[in-house]
C-alpha positions as CSV (number, residue, x, y, z in Angstrom):
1,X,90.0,-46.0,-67.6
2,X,91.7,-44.0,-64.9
3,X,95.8,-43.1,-65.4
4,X,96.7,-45.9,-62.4
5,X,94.6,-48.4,-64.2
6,X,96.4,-47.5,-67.8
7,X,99.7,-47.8,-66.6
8,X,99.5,-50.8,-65.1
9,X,98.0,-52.6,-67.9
10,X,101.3,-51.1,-69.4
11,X,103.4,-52.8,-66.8
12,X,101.5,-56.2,-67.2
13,X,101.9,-56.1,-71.1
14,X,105.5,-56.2,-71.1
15,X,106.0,-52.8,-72.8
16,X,108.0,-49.2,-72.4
17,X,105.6,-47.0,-73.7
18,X,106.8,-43.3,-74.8
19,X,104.0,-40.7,-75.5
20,X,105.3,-37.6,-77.0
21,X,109.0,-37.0,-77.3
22,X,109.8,-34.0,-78.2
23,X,114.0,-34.2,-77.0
24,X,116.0,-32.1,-79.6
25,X,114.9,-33.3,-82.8
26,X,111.9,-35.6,-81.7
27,X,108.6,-34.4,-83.0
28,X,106.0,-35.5,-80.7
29,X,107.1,-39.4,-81.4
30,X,105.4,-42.1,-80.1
31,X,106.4,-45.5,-79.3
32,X,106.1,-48.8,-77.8
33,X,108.9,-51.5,-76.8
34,X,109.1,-54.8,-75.6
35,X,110.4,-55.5,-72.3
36,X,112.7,-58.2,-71.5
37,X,114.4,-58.1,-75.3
38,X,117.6,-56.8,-76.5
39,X,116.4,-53.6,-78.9
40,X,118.3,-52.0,-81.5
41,X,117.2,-48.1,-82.6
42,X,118.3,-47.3,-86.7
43,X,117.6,-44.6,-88.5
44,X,119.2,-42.4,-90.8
45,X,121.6,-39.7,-89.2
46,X,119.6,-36.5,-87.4
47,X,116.5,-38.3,-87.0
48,X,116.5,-38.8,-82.9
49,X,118.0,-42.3,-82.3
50,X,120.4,-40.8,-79.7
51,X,117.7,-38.4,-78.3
52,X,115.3,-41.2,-78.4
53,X,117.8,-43.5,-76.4
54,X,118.7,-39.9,-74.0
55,X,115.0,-39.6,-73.1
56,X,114.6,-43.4,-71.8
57,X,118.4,-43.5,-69.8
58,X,117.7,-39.8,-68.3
59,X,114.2,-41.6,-67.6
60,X,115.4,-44.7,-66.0
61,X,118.5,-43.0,-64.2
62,X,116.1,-40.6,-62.2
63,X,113.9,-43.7,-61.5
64,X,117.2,-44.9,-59.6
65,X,118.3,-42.2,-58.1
66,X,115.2,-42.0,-56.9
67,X,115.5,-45.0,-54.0
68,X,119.1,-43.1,-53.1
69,X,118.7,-41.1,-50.2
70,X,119.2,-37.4,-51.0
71,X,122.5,-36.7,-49.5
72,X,123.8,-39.7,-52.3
73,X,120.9,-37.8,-55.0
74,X,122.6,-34.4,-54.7
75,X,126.2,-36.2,-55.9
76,X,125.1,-37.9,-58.9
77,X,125.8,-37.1,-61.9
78,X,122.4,-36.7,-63.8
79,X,121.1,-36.6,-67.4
80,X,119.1,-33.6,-68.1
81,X,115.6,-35.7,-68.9
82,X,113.6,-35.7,-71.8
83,X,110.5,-33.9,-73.0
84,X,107.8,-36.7,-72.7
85,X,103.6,-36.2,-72.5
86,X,104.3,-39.7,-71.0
87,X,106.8,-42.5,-70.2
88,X,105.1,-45.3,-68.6
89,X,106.4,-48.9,-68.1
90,X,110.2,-48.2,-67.3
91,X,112.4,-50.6,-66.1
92,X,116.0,-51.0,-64.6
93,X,118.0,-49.8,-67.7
94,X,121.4,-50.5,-68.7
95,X,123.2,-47.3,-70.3
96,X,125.7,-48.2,-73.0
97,X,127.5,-45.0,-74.5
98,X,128.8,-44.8,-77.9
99,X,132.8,-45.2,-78.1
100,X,135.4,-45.3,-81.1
101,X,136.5,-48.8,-82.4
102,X,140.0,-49.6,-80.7
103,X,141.9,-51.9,-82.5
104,X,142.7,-54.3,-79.6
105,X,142.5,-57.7,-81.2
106,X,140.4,-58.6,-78.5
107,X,137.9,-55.9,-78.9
108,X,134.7,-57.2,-80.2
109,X,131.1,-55.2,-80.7
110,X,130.6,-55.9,-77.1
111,X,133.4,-54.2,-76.2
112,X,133.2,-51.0,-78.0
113,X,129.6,-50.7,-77.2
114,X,130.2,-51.2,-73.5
115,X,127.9,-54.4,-72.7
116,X,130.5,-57.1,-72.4
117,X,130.6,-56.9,-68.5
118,X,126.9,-57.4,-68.7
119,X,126.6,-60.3,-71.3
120,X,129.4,-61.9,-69.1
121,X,127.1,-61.4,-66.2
122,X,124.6,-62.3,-67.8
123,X,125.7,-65.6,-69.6
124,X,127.9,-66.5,-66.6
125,X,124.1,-66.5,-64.6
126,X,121.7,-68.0,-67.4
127,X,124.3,-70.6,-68.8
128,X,123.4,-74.2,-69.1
129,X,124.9,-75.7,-67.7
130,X,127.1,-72.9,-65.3
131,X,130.6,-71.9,-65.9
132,X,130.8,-70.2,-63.0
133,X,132.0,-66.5,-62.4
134,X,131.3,-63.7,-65.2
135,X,135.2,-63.5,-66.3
136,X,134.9,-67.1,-67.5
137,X,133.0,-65.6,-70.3
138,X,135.5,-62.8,-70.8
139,X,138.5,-63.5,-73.8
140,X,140.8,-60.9,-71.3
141,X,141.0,-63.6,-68.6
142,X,142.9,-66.7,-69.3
143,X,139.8,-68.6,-67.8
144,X,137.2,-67.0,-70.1
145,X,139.6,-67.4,-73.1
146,X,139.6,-69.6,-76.4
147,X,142.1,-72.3,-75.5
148,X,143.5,-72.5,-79.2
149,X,143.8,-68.6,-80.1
150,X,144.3,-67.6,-76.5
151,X,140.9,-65.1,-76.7
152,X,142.3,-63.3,-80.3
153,X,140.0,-64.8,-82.5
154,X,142.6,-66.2,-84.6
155,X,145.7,-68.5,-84.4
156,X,149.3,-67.0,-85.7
157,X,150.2,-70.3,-87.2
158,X,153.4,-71.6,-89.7
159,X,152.6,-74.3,-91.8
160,X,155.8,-76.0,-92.5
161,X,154.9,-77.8,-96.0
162,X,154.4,-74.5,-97.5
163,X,157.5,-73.1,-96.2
164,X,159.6,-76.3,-96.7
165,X,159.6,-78.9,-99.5
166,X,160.9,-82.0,-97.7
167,X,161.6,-83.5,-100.9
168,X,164.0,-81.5,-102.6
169,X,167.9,-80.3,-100.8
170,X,168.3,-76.8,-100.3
171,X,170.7,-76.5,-103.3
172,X,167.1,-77.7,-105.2
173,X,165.5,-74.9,-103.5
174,X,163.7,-76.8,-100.5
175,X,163.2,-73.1,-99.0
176,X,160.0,-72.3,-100.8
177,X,159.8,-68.7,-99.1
178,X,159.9,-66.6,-101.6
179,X,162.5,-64.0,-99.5
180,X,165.3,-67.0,-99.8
């Protein structure tokens, strides 16, 4: 089977097939991933998640830059690519860095991980039926958020009977707050 041939039975398959990594602390890994699917990579710490991750982004960000004219290619900032034997199969790739939690209350995984622009994209195209425009899907814009807890994820709320017993005076202690 001739190399064309290979890689695009690759491309018909579905899958992002890596031959060879060697990046940083990749030992000549090999592996295959499904197209079209959201992919998490786990592992214990130092054994090449992030290099693993590197290799496909620097990958798919030359395959871009690549259909830029080279006045624009000479401007980019790049990702020094990976040490592959092969990367076949690649795809438009969304790059989501790693960022500290902030403690926004409406911060979510999405947030921190950078993907909530593209899940509201995304949602605000494949929605059944549509709700229109991506920032109806995000909890920052009054039309994307919770109508009850404004897009917190909670509702600040005083419940009166606790607070009050409507039975008793106030010289019987109808103030059940424990400060009074």
């Amino acid at each position: 089977m001739s190399d064309l041939s290979e890689c695009a039975d690759i491309q018909n398959a579905g899958f992002i097939k890596i031959v060879g990594a060697k990046t940083h602390n990749l030992r000549n890994v090999s592996i295959s991933l499904p197209k079209r699917k959201l992919i998490g990579i786990a592992g214990v710490s130092g054994s090449g998640k992030t290099s693993l991750i590197s290799t496909l982004a620097a990958s798919a960000q030359q395959a871009v830059a690549s259909l830029y004219p080279p006045f624009l290619q000479a401007r980019m900032r790049t990702i020094e690519p990976g040490k592959v034997d092969e990367l076949a199969g690649l795809t438009f790739t969304a790059i989501v860095s790693q960022r500290k939690f902030s403690k926004n209350a409406r911060s979510s995984v999405s947030t921190v991980a950078g993907i909530a622009p593209y899940l509201r994209l995304l949602f605000s195209r494949a929605a059944k039926p549509n709700a229109g425009y991506s920032p109806s899907y995000s909890p920052n814009d009054p039309r994307g958020m919770c109508e009850m807890c404004r897009g917190l994820g909670y509702i600040d709320d005083i419940d009166l009977d606790e607070l009050i017993d409507q039975n008793r005076s106030l010289n019987e202690g109808a103030i059940l707050f424990p400060s009074f």
